[in-house]
Structures are given as C-alpha cells and as structure tokens.
C-alpha positions as CSV (number, residue, x, y, z in Angstrom):
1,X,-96.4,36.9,39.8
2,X,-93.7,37.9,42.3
3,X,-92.2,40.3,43.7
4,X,-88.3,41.1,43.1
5,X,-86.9,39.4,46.0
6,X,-88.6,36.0,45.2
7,X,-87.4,36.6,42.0
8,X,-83.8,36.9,42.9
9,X,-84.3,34.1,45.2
10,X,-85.7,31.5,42.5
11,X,-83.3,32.6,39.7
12,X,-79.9,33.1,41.4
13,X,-77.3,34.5,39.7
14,X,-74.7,32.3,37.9
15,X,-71.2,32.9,37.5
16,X,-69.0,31.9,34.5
17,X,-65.5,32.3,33.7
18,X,-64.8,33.9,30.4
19,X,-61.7,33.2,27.8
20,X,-58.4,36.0,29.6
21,X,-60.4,34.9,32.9
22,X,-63.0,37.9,33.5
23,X,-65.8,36.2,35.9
24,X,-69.1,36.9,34.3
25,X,-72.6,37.1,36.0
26,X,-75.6,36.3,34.8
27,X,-79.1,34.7,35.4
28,X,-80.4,32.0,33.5
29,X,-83.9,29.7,33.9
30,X,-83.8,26.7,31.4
31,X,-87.3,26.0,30.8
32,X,-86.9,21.9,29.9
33,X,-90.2,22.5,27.5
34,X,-88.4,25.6,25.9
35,X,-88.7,26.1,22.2
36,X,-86.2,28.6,21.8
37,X,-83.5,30.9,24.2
38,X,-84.3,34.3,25.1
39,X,-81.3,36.9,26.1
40,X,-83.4,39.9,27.3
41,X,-80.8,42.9,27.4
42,X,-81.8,46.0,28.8
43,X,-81.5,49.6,28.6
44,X,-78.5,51.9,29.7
45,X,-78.5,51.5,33.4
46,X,-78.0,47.6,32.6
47,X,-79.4,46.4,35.5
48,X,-82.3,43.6,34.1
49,X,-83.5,42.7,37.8
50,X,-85.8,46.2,36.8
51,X,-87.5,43.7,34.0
52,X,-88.1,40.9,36.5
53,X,-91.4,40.4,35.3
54,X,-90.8,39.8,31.6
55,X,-88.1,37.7,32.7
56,X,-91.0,35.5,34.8
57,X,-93.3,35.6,31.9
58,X,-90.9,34.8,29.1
59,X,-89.6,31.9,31.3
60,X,-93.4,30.4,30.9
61,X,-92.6,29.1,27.5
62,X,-88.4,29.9,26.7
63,X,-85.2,29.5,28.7
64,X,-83.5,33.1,29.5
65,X,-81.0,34.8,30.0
66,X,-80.0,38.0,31.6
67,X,-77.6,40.1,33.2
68,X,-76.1,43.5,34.8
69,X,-74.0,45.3,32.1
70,X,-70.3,44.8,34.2
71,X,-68.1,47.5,35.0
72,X,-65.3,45.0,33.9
73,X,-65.8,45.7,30.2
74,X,-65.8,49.2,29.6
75,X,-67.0,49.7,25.8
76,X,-69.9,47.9,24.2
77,X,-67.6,45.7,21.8
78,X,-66.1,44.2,25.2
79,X,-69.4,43.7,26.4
80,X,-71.0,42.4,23.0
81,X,-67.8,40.0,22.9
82,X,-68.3,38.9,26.6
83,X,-72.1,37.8,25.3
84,X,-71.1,35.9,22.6
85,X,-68.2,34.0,25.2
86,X,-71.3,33.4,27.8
87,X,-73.0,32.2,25.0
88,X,-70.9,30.0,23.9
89,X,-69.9,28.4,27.1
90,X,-73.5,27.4,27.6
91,X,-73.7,26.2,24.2
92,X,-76.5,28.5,23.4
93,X,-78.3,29.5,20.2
94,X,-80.3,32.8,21.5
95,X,-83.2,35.3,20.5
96,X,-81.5,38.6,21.5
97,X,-84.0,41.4,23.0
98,X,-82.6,44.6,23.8
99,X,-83.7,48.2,24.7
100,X,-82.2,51.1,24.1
101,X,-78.4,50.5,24.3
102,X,-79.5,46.5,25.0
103,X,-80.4,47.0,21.3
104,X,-76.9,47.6,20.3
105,X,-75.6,45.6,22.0
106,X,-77.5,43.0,20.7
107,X,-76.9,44.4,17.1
108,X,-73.0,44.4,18.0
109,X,-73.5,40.3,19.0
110,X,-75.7,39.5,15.8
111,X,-73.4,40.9,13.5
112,X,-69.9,39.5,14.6
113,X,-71.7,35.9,16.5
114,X,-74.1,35.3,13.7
115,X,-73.5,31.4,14.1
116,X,-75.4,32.0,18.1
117,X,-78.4,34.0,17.3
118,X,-81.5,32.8,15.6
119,X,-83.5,35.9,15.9
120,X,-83.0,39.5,17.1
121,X,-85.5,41.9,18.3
122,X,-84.8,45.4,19.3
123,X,-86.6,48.6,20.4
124,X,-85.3,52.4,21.2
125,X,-82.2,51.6,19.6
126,X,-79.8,54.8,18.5
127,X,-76.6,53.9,16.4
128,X,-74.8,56.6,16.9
129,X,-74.9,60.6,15.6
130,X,-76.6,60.2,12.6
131,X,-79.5,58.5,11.0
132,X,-79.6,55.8,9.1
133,X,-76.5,54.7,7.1
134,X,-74.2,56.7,8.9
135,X,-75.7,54.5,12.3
136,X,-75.6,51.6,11.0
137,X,-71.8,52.5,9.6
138,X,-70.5,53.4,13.7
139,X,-71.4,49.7,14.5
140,X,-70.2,48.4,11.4
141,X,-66.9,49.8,12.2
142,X,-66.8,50.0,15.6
143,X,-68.9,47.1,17.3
C-alpha cells in the first residue's frame, strides 16, 4: 500500500478532449491481465484521490478509472454525458461504482449509455425527494 502522493505519482492524471472541446481529467491504470473496467465514482465532494486505496486494490485484478467531478459541467446530466464521451474515446465497456451522488451519476450513464456499461454497482444513492417511484421518475426525466 501507498500513501497518496505515490499514488498520484504512479497514476497521473490524463487529459482528454471531449466532443464541443471541454478538456476532461481523469486517471486511468490499464491492468494488461484485466478482466473487466472499473469506473469508481465517488461521493459529493467528487474528489476520488480520497479513495486512493480502492483505486490501488481494484487495480490488482481490473483497469480503472476515476476522476474529480469538474466545475465545467454544472448539472449531473452534463457530467453523466461527459462519462459516457470519456468512455467512449477510450473505447471502454465499464463496471460503474458510485457513492452517494457517484451512484447517480452512474445511474444517469447506465440508463442513457447502456451500449458502455456491463454492470453497475451503487451504494447511498438518493434519487431525489421522494422514495421509490417518484426517485426513480426525477432521473428518468431529468438525467
């Protein structure tokens, strides 16, 4: 195990440019033994460098991906859509894990980028101001 900085220092961030030419930052370790992708998304404060050890230890057996939730898209549909463009542009078929509003967001991707994701896992996840239905209906209709 390491500690963050050797962390940031063996998995630099990336940069990709996305479709309308936002720049997009992300980290990603391709594991050449992997048996799937992993996208870990993570709760509000979007800032995954805080889950640096499940990145390490995910990166054992799977590629990964991750990333700081970016100030240029300001509503979780641009940031669900900006995903599925990284996602694409690395030709990518993906597990989603999220947290908390990384579970929507990863909820938001699965539904509208089916044809990228092969599983989705998702804990402390809150749709909106209801339960159940009335949730799932806000991303539904929303994204």
């Amino acid at each position: 195990m390491s500690n963050l900085a050797s962390f940031c220092a063996r998995y630099s961030q990336q940069t990709m440019q996305l479709p309308g030419g936002a720049e997009f930052s992300y980290r990603y370790y391709r594991n050449p033994v992997a048996r799937a992708t992993v996208v870990l998304l993570p709760v509000g404060i979007g800032l995954p460098d805080l889950f640096y050890l499940h990145f390490e230890r995910f990166a054992e057996h799977y590629s990964v991906i991750t990333f700081d939730y970016q100030e240029q898209f300001t509503t979780n549909a641009e940031l669900a859509q900006a995903v599925a463009s990284l996602l694409d542009g690395l030709d990518k078929h993906v597990w989603l894990v999220g947290q908390s509003l990384g579970g929507v967001i990863a909820q938001i991707v699965a539904k509208f980028h089916p044809e990228r994701i092969e599983g989705l896992v998702v804990q402390y996840v809150f749709a909106g101001s209801g339960y159940g239905s009335r949730g799932s209906r806000r991303i539904d209709e929303h994204g």
